[in-house]
N, C-alpha and C positions, 0 to 999 in steps of 0.2 A: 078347440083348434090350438096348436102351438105357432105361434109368433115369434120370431126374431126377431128381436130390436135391436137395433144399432147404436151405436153413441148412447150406449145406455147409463154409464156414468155421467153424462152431462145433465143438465139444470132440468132441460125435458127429457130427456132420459130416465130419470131416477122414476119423476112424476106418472108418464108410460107405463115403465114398468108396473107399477104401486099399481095402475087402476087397472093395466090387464086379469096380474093376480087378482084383484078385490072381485072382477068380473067374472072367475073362474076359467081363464085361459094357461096354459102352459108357454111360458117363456122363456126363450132363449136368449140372455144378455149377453153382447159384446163391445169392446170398447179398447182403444189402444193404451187407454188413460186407467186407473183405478187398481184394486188388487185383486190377482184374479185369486182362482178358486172361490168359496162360499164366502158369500157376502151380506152381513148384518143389514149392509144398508139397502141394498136391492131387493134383500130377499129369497134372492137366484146366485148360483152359481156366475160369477162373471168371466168369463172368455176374452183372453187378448184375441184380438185380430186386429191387422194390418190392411185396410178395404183399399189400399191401391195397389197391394198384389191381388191379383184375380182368384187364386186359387183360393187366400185365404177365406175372400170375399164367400166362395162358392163353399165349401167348408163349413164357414159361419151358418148359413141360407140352409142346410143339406137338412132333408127329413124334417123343417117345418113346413107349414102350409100357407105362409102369409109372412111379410116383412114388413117392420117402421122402420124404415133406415133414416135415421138420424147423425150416422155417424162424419159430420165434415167438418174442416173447422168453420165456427160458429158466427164468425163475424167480422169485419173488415179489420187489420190492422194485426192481426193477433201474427202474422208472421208477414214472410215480404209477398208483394202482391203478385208477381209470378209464380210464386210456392201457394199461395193461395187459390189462386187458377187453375194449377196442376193438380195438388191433390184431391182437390173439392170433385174436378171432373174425374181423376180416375177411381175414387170412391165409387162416383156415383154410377157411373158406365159400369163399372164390375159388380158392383150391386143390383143395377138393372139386368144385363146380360146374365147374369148368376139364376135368378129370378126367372128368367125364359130359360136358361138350358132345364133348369128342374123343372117346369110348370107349374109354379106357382097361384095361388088362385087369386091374389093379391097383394100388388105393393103401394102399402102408402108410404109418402116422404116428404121432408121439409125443406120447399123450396124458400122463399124470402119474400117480406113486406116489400125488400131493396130492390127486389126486380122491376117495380113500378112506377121507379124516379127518384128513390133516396140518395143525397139527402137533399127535401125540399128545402128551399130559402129564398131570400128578395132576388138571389139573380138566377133561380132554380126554380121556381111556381111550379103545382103542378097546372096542368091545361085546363080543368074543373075539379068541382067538389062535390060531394064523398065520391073520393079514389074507389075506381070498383076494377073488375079485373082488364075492364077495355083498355086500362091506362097501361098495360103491360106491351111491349116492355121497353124500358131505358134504363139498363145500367149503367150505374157511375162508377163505380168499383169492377175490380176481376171479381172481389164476391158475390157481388149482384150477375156478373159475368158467369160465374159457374153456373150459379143458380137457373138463369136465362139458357144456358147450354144443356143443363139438366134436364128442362122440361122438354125441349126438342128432342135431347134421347128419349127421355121418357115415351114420347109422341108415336118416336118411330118402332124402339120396340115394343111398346103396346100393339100397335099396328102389325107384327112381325108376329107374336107371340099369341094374340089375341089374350092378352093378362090384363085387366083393369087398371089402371094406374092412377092413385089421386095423390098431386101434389098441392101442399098443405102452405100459404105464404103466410108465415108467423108474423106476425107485430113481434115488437120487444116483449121479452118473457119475463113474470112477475110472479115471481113467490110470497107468499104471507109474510114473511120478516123483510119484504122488498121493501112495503108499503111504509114504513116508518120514514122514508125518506122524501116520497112523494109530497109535502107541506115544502120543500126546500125548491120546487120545481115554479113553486108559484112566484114568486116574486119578479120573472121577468117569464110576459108570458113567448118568449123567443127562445125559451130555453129550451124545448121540444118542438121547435118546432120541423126537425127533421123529418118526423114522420109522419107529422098533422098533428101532434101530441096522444099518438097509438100507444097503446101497450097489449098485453093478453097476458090472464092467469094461469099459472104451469097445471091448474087443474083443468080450466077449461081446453090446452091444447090438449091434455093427455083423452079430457071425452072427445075433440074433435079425431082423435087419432082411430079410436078404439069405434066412434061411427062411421067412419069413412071406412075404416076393414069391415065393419056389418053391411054396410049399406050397397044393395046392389045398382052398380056403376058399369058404364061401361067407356071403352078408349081410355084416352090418357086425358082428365081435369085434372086443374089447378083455380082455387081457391082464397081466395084472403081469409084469415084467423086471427079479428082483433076481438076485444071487448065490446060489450056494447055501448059504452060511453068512452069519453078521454081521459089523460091523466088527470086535465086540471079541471079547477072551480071557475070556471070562467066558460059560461052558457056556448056552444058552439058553434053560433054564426055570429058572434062579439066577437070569437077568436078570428075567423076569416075575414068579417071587418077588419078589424087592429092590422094582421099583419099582411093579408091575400085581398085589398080591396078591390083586386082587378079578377081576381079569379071569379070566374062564372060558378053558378052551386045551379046543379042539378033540379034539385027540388027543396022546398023550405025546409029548415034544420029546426028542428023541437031541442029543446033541450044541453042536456052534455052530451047527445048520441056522438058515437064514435065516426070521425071525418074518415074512414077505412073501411067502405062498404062489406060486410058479409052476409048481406042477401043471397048472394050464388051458392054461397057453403049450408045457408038456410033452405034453400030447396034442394040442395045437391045430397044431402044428407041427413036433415033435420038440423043443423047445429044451432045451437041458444044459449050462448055464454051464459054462466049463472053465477059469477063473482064479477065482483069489483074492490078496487082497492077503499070505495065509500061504504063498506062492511068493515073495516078496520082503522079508518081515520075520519075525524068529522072533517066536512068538507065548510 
């Protein structure tokens, strides 16, 4: 199958691409960022495109049979929060709508951890523990905002198109040379606590990407994408004592499991994170 990927110069992007090739798929990279023509680091040829003009959007899309649009900006703050709002949605709408005019047989995409109440804190809670996809949605941000506006389009032209659509709600993304800094997280355990102290390995989004285009799906889901444990050394119902002692927990916590349920992504596709950053630092 050939794949388009989006945002393919970015952090999950690169990682995407890597395991579409390793998997024997034909990719097509683009990204507004990077150098186009043939690229060492991709792999693939990389393609500017601009995904809040439509055409280019459609362009990018034309003669594959499947997209990972990746391509928005990535995270709150990165520009102003009405530029943030705007491009993020018209990526995405042109992306999706691009997707149905060709008839695509599927699009996955990266919605956000943010859509589910980031960022948590003492005057922020979430309403129970481990966050699962029922907690959706409250954003705090336009970026949790686009996000949240994203899966409603997604919703509808699934519904329009009849195109599967699985959108992907990443934890914080973590690369093997990320891990060197996680010992520095420990010493106050408030210091992650935005997101229940989530993270996710850029290997494990790129298999959740690459099972969510296998896996027969239908409408438009959305999923959480964390790890299977948290960042820190500190057992994970010790962390919800210390700082959430009001928050209710679902069901008893074992261990370091991750406070960011991905049970749904576990039956929705098989997904089974298989890194952690306690493969590359003692814990």
């Amino acid at each position: 199958m050939r794949i388009t990927v989006t945002g393919a110069w970015g952090k999950a992007g690169r990682g995407v691409v890597a395991d579409l090739l390793e998997h024997g798929y034909e990719v097509v990279a683009t990204d507004m960022a990077g150098t186009t023509g043939e690229s060492a680091t991709l792999g693939v040829n990389l393609l500017r495109a601009d995904l809040s003009d439509y055409g280019q959007a459609l362009e990018s899309l034309a003669d594959s049979e499947a997209v990972v649009h990746l391509g928005n900006i990535p995270a709150p703050g990165h520009t102003t929060a009405p530029e943030t709002l705007n491009r993020n949605n018209a990526a995405n709408s042109n992306v999706f709508l691009a997707a149905a005019r060709l008839g695509m047989r599927k699009v996955v995409w990266a919605s956000s951890e943010t859509t589910l109440g980031l960022s948590f804190g003492p005057d922020t809670p979430p309403r129970y523990a481990p966050v699962d996809e029922a907690h959706f949605p409250v954003p705090r941000t336009t970026y949790a905002l686009s996000k949240v506006l994203g899966e409603e389009t997604a919703k509808h032209v699934s519904d329009w198109s009849g195109i599967p659509f699985v959108g992907l709600r990443l934890s914080n993304i973590h690369r093997p040379e990320d891990y060197a800094r996680v010992p520095s997280y420990w010493g106050d355990v408030r210091s992650r606590v935005w997101n229940l102290w989530g993270y996710v390995d850029v290997r494990d989004v790129a298999a959740s990407c690459r099972q969510a285009l296998e896996a027969q799906t239908t409408g438009s889901q959305n999923v959480v994408i964390a790890a299977a444990d948290t960042i820190m050394n500190v057992p994970s119902a010790d962390l919800m004592a210390q700082v959430f002692p009001e928050v209710p927990l679902t069901r008893p916590l074992e261990g370091f499991e991750t406070l960011l349920a991905i049970g749904a992504a576990r039956d929705l596709f098989g997904y089974a994170p298989e890194h952690s950053w306690r493969d590359h630092v003692a814990g």
